[in-house]
Biopython code that builds the backbone (N, CA, C, O; Angstrom):
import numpy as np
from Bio.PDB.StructureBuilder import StructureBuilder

atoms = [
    (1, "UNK", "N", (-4.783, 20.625, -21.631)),
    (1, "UNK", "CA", (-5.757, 20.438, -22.689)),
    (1, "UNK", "C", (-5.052, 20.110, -24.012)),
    (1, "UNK", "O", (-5.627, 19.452, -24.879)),
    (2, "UNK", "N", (-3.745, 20.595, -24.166)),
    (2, "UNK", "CA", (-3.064, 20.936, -25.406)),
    (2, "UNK", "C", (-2.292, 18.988, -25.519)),
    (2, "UNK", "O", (-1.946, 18.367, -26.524)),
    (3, "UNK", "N", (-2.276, 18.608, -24.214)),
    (3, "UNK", "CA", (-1.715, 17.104, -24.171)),
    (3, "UNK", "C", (-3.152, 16.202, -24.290)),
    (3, "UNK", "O", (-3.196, 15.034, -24.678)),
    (4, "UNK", "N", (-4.109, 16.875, -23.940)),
    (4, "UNK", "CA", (-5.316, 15.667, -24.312)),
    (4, "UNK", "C", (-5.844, 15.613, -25.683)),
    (4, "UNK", "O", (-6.468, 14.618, -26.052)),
    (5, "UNK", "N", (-5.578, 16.908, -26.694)),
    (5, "UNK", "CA", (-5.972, 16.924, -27.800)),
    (5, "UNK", "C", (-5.270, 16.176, -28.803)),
    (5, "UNK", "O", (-5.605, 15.688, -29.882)),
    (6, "UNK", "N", (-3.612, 16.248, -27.785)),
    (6, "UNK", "CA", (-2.699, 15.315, -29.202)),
    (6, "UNK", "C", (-2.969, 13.682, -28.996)),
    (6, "UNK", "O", (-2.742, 12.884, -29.906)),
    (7, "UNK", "N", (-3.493, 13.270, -27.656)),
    (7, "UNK", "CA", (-3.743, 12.134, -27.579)),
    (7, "UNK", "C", (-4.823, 11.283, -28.410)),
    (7, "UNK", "O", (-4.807, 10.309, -29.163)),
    (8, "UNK", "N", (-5.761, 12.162, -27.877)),
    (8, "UNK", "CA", (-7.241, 12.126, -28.739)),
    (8, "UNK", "C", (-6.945, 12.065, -30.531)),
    (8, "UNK", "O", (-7.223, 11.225, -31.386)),
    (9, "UNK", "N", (-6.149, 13.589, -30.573)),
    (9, "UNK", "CA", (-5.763, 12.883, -32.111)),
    (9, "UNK", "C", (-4.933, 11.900, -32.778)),
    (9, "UNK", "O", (-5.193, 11.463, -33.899)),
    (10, "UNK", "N", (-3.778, 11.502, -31.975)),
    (10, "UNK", "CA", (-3.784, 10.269, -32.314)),
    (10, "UNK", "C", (-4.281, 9.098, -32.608)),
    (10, "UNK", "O", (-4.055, 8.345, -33.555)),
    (11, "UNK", "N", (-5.207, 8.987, -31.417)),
    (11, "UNK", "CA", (-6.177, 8.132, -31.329)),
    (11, "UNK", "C", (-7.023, 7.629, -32.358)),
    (11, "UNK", "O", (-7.313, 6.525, -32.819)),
    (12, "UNK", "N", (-7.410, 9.194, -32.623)),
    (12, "UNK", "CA", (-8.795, 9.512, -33.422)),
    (12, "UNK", "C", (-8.349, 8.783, -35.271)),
    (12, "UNK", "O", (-9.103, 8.177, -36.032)),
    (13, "UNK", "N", (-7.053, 9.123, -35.451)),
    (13, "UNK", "CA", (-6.441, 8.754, -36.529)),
    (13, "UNK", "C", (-5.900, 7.330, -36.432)),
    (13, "UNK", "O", (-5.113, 6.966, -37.305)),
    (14, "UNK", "N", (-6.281, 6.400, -35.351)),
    (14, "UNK", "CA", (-5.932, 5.179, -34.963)),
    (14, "UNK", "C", (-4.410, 4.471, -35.303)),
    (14, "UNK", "O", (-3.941, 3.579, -36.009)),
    (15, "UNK", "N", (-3.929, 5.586, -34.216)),
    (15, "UNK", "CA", (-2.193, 5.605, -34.374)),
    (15, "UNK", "C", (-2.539, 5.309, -33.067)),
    (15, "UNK", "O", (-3.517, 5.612, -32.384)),
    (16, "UNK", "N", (-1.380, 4.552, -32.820)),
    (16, "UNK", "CA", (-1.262, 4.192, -31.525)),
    (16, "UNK", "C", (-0.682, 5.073, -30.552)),
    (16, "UNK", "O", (0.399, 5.558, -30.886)),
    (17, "UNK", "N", (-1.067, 5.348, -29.603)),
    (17, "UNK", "CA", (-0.381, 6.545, -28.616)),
    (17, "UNK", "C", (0.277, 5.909, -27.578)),
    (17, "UNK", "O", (-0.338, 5.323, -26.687)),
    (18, "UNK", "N", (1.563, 5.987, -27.634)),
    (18, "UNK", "CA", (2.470, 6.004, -26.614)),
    (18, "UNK", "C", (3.691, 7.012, -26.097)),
    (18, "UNK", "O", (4.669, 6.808, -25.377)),
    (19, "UNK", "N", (3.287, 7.970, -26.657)),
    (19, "UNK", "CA", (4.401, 9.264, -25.839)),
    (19, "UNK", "C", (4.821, 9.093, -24.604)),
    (19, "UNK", "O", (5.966, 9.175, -24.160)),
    (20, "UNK", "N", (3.748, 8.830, -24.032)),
    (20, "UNK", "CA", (3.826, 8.903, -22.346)),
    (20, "UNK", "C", (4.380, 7.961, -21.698)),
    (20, "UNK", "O", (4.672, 8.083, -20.508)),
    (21, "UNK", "N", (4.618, 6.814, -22.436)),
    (21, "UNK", "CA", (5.592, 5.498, -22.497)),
    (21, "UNK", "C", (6.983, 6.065, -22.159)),
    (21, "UNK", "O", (7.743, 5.252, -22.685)),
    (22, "UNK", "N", (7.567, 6.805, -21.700)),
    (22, "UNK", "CA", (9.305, 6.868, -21.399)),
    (22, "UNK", "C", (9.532, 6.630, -20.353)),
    (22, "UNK", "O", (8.860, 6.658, -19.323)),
    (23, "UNK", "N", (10.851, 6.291, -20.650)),
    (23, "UNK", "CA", (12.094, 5.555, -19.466)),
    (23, "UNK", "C", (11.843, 6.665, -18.170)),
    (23, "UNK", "O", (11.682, 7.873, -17.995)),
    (24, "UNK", "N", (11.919, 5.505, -17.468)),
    (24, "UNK", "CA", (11.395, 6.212, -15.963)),
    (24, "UNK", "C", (13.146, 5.927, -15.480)),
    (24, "UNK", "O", (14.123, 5.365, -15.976)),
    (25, "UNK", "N", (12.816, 6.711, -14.189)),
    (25, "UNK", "CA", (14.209, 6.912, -13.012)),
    (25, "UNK", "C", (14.685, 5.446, -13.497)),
    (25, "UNK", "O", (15.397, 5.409, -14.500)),
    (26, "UNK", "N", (14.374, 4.343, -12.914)),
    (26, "UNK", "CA", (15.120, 3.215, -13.728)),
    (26, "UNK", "C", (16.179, 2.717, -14.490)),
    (26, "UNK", "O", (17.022, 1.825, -14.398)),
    (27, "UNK", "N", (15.750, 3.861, -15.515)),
    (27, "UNK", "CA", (16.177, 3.863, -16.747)),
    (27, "UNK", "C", (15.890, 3.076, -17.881)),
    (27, "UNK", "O", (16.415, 2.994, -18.991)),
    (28, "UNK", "N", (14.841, 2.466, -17.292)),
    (28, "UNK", "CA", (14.023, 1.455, -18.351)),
    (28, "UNK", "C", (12.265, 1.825, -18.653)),
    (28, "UNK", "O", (11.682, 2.511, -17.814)),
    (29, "UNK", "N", (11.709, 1.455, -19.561)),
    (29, "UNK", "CA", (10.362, 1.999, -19.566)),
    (29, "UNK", "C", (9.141, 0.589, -19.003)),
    (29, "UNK", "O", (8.543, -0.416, -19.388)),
    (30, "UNK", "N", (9.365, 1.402, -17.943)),
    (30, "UNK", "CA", (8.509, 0.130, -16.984)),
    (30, "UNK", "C", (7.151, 0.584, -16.803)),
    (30, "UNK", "O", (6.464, -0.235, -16.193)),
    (31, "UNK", "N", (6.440, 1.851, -17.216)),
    (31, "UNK", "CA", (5.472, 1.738, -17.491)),
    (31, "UNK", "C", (4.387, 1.605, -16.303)),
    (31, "UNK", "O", (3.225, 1.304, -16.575)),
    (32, "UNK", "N", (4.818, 1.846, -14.939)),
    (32, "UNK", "CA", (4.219, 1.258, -13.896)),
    (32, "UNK", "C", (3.467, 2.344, -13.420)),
    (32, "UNK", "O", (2.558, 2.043, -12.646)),
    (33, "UNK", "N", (3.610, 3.467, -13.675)),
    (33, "UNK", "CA", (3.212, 5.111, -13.422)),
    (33, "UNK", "C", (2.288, 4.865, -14.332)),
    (33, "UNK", "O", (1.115, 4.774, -13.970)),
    (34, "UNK", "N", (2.565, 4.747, -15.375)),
    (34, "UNK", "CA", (1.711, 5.205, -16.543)),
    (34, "UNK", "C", (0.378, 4.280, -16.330)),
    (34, "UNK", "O", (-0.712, 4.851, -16.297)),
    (35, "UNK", "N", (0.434, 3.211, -16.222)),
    (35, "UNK", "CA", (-0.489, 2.364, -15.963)),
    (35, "UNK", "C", (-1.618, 2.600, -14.578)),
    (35, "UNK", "O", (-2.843, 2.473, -14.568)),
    (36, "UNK", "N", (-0.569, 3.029, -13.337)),
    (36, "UNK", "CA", (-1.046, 3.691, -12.335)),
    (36, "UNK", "C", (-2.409, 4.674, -12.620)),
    (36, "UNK", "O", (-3.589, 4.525, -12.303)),
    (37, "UNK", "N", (-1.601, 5.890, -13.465)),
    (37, "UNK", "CA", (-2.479, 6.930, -13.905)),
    (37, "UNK", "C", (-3.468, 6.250, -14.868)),
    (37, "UNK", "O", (-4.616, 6.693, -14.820)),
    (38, "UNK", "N", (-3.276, 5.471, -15.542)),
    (38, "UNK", "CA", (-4.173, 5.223, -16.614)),
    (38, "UNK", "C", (-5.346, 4.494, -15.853)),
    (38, "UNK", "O", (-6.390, 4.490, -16.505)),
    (39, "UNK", "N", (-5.409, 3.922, -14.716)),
    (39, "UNK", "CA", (-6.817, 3.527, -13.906)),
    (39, "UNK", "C", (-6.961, 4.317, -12.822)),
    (39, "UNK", "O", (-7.907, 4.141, -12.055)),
    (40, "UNK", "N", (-6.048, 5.280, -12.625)),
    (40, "UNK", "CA", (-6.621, 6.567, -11.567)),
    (40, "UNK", "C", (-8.088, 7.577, -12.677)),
    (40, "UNK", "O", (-9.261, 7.928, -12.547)),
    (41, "UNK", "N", (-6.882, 7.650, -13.778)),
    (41, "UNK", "CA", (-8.171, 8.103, -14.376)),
    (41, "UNK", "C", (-9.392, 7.308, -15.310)),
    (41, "UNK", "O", (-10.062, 7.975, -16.099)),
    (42, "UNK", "N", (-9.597, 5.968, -15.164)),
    (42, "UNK", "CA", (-10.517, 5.135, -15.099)),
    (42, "UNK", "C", (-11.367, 5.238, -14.037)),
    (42, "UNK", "O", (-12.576, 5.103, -14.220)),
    (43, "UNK", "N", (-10.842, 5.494, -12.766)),
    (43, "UNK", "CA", (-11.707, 5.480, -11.781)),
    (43, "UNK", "C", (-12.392, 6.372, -11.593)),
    (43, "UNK", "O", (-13.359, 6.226, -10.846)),
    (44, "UNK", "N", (-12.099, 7.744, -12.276)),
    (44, "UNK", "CA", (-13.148, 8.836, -12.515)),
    (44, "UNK", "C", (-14.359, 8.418, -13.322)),
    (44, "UNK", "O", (-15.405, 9.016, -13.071)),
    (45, "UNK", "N", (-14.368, 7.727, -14.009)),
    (45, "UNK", "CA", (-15.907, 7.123, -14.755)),
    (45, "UNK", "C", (-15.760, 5.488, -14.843)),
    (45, "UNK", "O", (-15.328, 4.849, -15.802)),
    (46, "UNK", "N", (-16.262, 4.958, -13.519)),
    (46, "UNK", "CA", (-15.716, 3.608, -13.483)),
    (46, "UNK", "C", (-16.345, 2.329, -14.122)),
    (46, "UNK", "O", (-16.051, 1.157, -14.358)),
    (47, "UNK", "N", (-17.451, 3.278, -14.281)),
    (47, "UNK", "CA", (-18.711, 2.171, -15.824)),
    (47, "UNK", "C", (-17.824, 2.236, -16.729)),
    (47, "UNK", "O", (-17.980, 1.275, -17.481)),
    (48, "UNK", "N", (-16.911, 2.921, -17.068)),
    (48, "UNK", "CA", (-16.203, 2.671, -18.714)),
    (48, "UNK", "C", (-15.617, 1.508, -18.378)),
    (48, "UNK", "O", (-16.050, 0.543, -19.007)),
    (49, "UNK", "N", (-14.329, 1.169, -17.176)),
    (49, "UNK", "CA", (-13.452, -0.057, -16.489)),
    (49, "UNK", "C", (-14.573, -1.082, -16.530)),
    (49, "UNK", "O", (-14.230, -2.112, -17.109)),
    (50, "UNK", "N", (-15.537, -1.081, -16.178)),
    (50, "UNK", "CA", (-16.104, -2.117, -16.119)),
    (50, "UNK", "C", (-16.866, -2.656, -17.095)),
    (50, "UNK", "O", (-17.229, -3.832, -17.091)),
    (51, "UNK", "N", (-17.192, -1.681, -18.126)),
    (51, "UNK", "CA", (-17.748, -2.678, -19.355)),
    (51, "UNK", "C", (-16.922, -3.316, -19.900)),
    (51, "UNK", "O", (-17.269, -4.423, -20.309)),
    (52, "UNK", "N", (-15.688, -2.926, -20.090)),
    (52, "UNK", "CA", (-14.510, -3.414, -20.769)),
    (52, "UNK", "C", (-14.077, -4.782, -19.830)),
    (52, "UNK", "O", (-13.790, -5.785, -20.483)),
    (53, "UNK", "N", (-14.011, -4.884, -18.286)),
    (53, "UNK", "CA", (-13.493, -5.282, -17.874)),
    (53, "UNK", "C", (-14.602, -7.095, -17.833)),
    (53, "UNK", "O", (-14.140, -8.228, -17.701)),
    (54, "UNK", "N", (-15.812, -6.756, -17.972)),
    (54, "UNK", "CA", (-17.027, -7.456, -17.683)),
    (54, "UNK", "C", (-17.529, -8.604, -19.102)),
    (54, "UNK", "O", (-18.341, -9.527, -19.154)),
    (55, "UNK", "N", (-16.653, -8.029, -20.061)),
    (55, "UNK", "CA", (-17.007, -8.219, -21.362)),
    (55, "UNK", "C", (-15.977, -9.109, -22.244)),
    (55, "UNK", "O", (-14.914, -8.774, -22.767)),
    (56, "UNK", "N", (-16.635, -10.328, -22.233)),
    (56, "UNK", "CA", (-14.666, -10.922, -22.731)),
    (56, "UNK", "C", (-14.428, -10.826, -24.030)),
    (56, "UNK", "O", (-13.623, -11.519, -24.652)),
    (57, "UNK", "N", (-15.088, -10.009, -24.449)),
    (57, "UNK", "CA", (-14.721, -9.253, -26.018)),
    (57, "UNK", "C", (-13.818, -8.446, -25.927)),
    (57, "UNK", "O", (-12.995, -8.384, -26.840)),
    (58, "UNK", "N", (-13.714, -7.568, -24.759)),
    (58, "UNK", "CA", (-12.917, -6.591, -24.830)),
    (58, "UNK", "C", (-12.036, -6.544, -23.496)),
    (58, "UNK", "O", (-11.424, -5.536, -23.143)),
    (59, "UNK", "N", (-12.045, -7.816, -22.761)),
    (59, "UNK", "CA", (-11.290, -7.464, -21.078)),
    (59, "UNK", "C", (-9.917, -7.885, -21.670)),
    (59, "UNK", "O", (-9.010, -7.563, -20.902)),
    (60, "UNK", "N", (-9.332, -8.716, -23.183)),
    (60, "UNK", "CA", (-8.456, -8.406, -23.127)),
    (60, "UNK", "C", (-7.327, -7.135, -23.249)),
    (60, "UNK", "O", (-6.197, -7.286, -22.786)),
    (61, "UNK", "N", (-7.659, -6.123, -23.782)),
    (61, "UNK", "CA", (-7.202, -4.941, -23.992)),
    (61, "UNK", "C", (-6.739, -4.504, -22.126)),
    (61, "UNK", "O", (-5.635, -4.279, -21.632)),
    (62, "UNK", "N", (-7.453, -4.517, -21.801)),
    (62, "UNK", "CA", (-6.804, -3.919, -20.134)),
    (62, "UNK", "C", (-5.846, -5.161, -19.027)),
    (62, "UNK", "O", (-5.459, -5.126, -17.859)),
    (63, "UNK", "N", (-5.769, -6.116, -20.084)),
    (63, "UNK", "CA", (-5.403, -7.443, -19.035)),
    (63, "UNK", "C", (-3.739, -7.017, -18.942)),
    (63, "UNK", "O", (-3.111, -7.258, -17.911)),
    (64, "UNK", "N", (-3.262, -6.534, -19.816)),
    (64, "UNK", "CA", (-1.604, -6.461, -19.831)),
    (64, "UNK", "C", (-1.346, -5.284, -19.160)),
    (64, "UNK", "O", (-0.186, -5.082, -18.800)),
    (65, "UNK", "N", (-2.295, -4.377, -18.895)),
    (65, "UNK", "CA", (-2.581, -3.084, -18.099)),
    (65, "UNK", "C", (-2.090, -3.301, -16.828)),
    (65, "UNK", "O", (-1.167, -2.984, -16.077)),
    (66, "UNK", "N", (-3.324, -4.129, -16.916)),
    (66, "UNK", "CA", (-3.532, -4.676, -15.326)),
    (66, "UNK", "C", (-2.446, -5.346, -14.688)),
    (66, "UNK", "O", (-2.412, -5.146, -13.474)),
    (67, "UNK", "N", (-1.691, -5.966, -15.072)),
    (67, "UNK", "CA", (-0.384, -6.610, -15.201)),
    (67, "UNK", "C", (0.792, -5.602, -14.720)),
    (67, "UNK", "O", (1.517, -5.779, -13.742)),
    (68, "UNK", "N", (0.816, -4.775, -15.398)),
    (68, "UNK", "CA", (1.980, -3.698, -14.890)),
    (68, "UNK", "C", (1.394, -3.101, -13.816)),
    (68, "UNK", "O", (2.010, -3.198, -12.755)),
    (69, "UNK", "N", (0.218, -2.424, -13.818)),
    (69, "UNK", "CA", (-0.909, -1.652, -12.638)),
    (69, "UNK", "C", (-0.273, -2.621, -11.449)),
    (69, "UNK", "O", (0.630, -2.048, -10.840)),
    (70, "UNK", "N", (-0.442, -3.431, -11.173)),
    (70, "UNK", "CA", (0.130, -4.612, -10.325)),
    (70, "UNK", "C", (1.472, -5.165, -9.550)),
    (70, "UNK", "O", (1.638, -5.564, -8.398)),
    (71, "UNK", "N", (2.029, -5.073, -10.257)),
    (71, "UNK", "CA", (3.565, -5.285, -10.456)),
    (71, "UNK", "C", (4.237, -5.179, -9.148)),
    (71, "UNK", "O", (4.913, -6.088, -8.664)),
    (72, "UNK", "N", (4.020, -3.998, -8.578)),
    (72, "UNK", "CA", (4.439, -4.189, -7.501)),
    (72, "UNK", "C", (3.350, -3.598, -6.491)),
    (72, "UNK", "O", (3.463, -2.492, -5.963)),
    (73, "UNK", "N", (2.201, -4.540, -6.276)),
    (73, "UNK", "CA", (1.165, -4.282, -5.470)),
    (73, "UNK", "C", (1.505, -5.066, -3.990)),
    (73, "UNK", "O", (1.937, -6.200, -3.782)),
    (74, "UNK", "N", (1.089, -3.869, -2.967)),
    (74, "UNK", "CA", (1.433, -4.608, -1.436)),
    (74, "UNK", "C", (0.993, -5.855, -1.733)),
    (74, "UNK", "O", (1.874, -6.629, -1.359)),
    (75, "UNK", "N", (-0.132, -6.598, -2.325)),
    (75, "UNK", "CA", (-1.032, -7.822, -1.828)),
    (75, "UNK", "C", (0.123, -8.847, -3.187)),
    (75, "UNK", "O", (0.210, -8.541, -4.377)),
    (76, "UNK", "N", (0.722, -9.825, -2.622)),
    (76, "UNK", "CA", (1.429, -10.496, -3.277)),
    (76, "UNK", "C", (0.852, -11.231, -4.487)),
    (76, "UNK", "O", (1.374, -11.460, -5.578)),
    (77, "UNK", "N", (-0.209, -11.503, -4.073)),
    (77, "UNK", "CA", (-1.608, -12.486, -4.479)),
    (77, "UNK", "C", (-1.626, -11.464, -5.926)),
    (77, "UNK", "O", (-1.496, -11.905, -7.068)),
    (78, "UNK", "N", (-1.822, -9.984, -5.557)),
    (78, "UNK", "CA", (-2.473, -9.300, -7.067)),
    (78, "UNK", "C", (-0.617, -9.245, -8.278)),
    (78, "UNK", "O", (-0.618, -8.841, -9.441)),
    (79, "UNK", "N", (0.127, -9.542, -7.846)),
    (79, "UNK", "CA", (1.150, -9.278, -8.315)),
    (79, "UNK", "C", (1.428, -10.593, -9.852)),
    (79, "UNK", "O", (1.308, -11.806, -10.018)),
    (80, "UNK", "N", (1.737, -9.692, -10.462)),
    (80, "UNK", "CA", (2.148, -10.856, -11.639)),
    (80, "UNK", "C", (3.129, -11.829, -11.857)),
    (80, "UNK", "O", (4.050, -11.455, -11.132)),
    (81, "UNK", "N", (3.585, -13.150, -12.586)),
    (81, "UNK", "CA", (5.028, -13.471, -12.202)),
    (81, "UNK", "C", (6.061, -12.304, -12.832)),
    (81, "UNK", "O", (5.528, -11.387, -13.456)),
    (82, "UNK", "N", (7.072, -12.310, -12.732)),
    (82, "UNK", "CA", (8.208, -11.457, -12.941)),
    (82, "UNK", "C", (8.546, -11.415, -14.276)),
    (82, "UNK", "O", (8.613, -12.485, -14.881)),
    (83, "UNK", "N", (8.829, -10.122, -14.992)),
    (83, "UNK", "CA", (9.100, -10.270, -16.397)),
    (83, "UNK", "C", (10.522, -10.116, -16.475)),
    (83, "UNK", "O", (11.304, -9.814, -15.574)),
    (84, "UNK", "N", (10.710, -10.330, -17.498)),
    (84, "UNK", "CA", (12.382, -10.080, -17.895)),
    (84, "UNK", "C", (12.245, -8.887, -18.492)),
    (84, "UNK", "O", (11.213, -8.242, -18.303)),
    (85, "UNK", "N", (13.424, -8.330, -19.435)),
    (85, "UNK", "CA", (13.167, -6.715, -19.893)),
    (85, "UNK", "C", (12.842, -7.220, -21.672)),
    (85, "UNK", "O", (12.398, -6.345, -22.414)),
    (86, "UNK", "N", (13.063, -8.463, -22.175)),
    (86, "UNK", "CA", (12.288, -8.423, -23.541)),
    (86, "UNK", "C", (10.911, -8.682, -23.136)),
    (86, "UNK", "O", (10.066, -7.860, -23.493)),
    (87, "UNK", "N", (10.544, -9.706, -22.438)),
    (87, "UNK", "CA", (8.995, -9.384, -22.072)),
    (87, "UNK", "C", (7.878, -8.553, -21.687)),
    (87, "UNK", "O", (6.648, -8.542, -21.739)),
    (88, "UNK", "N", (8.946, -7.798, -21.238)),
    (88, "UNK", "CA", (8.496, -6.600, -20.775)),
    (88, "UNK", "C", (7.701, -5.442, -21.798)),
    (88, "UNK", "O", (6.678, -4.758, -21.779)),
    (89, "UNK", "N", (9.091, -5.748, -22.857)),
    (89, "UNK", "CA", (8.948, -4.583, -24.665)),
    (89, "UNK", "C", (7.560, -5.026, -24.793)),
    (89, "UNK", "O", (6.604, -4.251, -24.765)),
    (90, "UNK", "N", (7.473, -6.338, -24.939)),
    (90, "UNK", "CA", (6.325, -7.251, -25.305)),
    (90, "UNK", "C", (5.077, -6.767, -24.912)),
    (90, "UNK", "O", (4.251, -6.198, -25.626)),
    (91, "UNK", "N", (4.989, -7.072, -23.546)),
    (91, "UNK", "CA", (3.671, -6.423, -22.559)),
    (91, "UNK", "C", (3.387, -5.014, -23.409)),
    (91, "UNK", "O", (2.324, -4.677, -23.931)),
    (92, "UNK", "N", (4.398, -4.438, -23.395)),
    (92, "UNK", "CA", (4.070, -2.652, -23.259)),
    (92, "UNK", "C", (3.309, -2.702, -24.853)),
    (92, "UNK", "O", (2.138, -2.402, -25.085)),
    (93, "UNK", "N", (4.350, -3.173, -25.861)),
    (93, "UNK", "CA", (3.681, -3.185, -27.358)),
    (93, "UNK", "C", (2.455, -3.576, -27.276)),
    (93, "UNK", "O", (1.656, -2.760, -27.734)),
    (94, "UNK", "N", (1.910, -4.753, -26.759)),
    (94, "UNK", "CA", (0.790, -5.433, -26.740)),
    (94, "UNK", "C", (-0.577, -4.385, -26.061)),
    (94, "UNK", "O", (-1.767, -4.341, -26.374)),
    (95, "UNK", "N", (0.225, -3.612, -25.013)),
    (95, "UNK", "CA", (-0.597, -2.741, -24.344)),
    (95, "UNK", "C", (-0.945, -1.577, -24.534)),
    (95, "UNK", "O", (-1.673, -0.886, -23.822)),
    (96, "UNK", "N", (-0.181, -1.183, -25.998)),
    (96, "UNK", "CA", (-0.369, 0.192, -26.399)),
    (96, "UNK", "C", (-1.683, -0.013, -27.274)),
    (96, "UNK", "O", (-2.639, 0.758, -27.182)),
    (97, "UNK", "N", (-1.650, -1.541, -28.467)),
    (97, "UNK", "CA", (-2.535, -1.698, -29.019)),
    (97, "UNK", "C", (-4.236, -2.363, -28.517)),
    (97, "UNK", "O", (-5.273, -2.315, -29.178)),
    (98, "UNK", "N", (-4.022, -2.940, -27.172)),
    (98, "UNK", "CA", (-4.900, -2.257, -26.237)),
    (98, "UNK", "C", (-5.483, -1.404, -25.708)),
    (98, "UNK", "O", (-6.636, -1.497, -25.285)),
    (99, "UNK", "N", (-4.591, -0.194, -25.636)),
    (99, "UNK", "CA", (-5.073, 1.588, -25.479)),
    (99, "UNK", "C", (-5.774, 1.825, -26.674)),
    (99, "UNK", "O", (-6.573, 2.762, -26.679)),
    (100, "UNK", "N", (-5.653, 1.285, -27.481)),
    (100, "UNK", "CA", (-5.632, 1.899, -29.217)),
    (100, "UNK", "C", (-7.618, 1.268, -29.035)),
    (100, "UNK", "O", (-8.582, 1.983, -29.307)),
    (101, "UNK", "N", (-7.704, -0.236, -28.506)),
    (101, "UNK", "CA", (-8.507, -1.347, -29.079)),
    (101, "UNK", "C", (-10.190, -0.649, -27.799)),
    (101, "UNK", "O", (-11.391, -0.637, -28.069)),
    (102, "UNK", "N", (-9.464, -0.199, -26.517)),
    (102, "UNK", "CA", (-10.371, 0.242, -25.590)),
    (102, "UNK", "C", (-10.948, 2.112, -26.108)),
    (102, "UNK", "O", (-12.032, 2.654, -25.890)),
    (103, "UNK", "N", (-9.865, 2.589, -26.733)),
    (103, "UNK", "CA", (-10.340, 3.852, -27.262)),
    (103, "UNK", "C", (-11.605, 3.660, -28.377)),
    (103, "UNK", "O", (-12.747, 4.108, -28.280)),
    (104, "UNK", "N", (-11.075, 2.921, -29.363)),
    (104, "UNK", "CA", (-11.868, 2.428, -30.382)),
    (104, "UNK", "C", (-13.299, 2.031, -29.651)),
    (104, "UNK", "O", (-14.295, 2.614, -30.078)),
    (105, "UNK", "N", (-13.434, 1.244, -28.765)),
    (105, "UNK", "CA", (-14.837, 0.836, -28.135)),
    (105, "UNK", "C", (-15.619, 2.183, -27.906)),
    (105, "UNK", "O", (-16.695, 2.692, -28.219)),
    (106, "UNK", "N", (-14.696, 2.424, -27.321)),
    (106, "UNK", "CA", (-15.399, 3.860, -26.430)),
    (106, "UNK", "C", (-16.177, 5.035, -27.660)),
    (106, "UNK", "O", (-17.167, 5.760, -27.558)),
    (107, "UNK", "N", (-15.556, 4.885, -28.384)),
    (107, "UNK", "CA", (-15.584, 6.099, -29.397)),
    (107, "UNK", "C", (-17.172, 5.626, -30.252)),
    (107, "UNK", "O", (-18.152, 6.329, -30.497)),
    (108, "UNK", "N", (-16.870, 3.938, -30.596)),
    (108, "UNK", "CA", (-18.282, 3.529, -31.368)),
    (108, "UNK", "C", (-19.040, 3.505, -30.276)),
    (108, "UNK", "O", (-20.099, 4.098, -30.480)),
    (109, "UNK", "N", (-18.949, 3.083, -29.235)),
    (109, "UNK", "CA", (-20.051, 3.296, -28.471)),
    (109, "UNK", "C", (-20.938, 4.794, -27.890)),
    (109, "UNK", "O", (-22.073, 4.845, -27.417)),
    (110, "UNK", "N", (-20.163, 5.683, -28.079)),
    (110, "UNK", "CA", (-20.135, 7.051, -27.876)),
    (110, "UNK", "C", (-20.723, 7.636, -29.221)),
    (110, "UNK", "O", (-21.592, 8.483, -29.013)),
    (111, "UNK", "N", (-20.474, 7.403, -30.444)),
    (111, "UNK", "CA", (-21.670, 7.538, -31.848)),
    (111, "UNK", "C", (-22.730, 6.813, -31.553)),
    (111, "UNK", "O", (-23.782, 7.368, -31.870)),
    (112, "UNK", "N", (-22.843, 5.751, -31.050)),
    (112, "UNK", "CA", (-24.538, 4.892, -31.093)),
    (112, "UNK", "C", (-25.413, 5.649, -30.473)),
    (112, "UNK", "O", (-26.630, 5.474, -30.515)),
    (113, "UNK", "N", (-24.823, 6.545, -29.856)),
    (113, "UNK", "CA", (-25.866, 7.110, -28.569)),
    (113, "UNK", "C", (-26.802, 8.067, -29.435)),
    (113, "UNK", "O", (-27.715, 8.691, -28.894)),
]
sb = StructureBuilder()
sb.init_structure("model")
sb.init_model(0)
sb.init_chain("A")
sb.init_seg("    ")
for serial, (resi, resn, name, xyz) in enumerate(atoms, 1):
    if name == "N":
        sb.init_residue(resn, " ", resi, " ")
    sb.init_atom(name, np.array(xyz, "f"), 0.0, 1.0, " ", f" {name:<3s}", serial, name[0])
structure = sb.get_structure()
């Protein structure tokens, strides 16, 4: 609870949250876990994935997601081309302010109610 509150407050203060971003066994921050978890727990409320995903206002925020989520998926077809490790920085930066851009939705849409 004490890790969802610092997230949330980050969030909430529209800082970008990436703690959970570190160098994996690798030794590089590949991000492929994190991304994993981040649509395991999408799939617990899967109307949120899909408004975002349905909506081309906002499907870019999860597209660089989706990208790492992928990466090394059995089905060759879902797999992305291959990044190098500056492209990589790239993706992840781009994808934090995506986390930042899909929180933000969620949150105004969550006051309208």
């Amino acid at each position: 609870m004490r890790h969802w509150t610092g997230i949330v407050g980050a969030l909430a203060k529209d800082d970008v949250y990436c703690s959970g971003l570190l160098k994996e066994e690798c030794g590089e921050m590949c991000c492929n876990n994190w991304t994993n978890g981040f649509f395991q727990s999408m799939n617990l409320c899967p109307e949120g994935c899909d408004v975002l995903l349905k909506n081309d206002d906002h499907t870019g925020c999860l597209v660089l997601m989706l990208m790492l989520h992928h990466e090394h998926d059995e089905d060759p077809e879902m797999r992305p081309p291959a990044l190098t490790p500056a492209k990589r920085e790239e993706v992840i930066a781009h994808m934090t302010a995506g986390l930042l851009h899909a929180y933000r939705y969620f949150r105004k849409s969550k006051a309208a109610k």
